[in-house]
C-alpha positions in Angstrom: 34.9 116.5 19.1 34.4 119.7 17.6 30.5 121.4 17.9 29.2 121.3 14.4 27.8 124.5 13.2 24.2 123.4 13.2 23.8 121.7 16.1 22.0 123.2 18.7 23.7 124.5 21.5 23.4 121.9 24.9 22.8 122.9 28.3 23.6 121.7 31.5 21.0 120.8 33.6 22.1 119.9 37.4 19.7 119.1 40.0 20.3 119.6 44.0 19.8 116.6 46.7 17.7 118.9 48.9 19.8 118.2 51.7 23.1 119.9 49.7 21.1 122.8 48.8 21.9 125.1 52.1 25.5 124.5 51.0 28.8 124.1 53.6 30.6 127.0 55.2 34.5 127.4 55.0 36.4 129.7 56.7 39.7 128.3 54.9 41.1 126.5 52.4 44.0 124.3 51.3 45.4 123.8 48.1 47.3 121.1 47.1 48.6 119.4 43.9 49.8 115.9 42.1 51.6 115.1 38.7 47.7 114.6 37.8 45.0 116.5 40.0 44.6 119.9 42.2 42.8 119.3 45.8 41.0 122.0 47.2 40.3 121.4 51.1 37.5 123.2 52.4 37.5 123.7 56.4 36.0 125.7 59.5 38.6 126.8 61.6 37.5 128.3 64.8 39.9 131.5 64.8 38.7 132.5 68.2 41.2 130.2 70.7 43.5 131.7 71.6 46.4 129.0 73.3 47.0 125.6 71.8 46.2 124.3 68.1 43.5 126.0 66.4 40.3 123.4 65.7 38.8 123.3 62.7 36.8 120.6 60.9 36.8 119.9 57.2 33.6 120.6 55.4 34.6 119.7 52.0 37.4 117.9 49.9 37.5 119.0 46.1 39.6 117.3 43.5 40.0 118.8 39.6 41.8 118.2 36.7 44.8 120.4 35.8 42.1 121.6 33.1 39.3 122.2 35.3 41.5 123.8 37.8 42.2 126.5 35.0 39.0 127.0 34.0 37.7 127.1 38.1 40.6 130.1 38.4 39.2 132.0 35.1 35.7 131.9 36.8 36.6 133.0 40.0 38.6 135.9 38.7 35.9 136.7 36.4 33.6 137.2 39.4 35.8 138.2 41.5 36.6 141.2 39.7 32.8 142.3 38.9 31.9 142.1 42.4 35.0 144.0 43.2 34.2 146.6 40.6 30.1 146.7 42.0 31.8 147.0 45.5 33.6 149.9 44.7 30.8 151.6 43.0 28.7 151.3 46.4 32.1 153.0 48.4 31.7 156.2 45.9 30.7 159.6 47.2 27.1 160.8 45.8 27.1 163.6 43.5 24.2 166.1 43.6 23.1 166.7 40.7 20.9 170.2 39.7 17.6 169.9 38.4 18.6 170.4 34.8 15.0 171.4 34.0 13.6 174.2 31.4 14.8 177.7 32.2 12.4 180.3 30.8 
C-alpha cells in the first residue's frame, strides 16, 4: 500500500541483544542462490596454513529475498563508493597554499 501524502513518515526503531552488539568478524563470504532466496555465508578462514585444507568457521548465515538482495547491493555500492571517494581524498598530495592576506 501506497504512503498517503499526509501521513507521517515511520521510522524504524531496532534494538541490539547486548550480546550481538560487538558484532562477528568475517574474513570471507559465500554467495549462493535459489528460484526464491540469496544466502550470504559469513566465515573466518584462517589464511595463514599453509599445507592441507584451509580452516575456517562460519560466523554467520544470511538469507534475503530476491528484493532485499537488490536493495542490500544498492546500499553497499552506495557506501562503498563514498568511502572510496573519502579514501582517495586522504591519498592526495597537500597543496601549500600562500597567505592570501592584504598587500599594502
Amino acid at each position: 500500500m501506497a504512503d498517503a501524502p499526509n501521513e507521517p513518515e515511520r521510522q524504524i526503531n531496532i534494538h541490539f541483544d547486548p550480546k550481538h552488539m560487538g558484532g562477528v568478524y568475517a574474513n570471507f563470504a559465500n554467495v549462493s542462490h535459489s528460484d526464491y532466496e540469496f544466502t550470504i555465508t559469513f566465515a573466518r578462514v584462517d589464511h595463514e596454513v599453509e599445507d592441507g585444507d584451509i580452516p575456517g568457521v562460519v560466523v554467520s548465515r544470511v538469507n534475503l529475498s530476491p528484493r532485499f538482495m537488490r536493495e542490500l547491493l544498492d546500499a553497499m555500492e552506495d557506501n562503498y563508493g563514498r568511502w572510496s571517494a573519502r579514501e582517495s581524498i586522504k591519498g592526495l598530495p597537500e597543496i601549500e597554499r600562500e597567505d592570501l592576506g592584504d598587500e599594502d
